[in-house]
C-alpha positions, 0 to 999 in steps of 0.5 A: 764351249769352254775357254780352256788354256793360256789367255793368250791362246784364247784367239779369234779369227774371223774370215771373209772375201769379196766373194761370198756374202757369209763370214766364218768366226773361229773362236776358242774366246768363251767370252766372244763365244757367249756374246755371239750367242746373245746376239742370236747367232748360233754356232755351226760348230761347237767343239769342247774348247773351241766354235765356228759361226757363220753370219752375213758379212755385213754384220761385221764392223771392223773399227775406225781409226780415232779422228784427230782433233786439233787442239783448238778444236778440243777447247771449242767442245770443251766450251760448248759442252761446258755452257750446255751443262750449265744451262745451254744458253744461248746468245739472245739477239736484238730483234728492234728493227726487224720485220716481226716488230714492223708488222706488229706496230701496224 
């Protein structure tokens, strides 16, 4: 298969319901094409400008929204990955008092 014509026609279609556990990909992408193909999927039909595969429904991943983060959620990130790229230290806590230096004196 060969991606002919306008971009804009270079469509794919991916079709599936609740009943069967197989989904149809119609494509006349050469690049959608080629990337089914490199993961292992072989075309059912293969036609001069356009393939149709089958695969198992649950190959398919149809894509989350992006979660909304706050902004002060943002910068405690931001600070965090910042004092992990310098060196990820971490706030050493007093340990006078505590049951391991009890056990060590005796």
């Amino acid at each position: 298969m060969t991606g002919r014509g306008p971009k804009h026609e270079r469509e794919t279609i991916i079709n599936f319901n609740e009943e069967s556990d197989t989904a149809s990909i119609w494509t006349a992408s050469e690049v959608v094409y080629r990337r089914l193909k490199k993961l292992g999927y072989m075309p059912a039909q293969d036609n001069e400008r356009s393939a149709v595969f089958e695969m198992p429904k649950r190959d398919i991943k149809l894509p989350r929204p992006r979660r909304l983060i706050s902004a002060a959620r943002r910068e405690k990130i931001r600070e965090s990955l910042k004092a992990w790229r310098n060196g990820g230290t971490l706030a050493v806590l007093p340990t006078s008092g505590s049951s391991l230096d009890d056990a060590k004196a005796e």
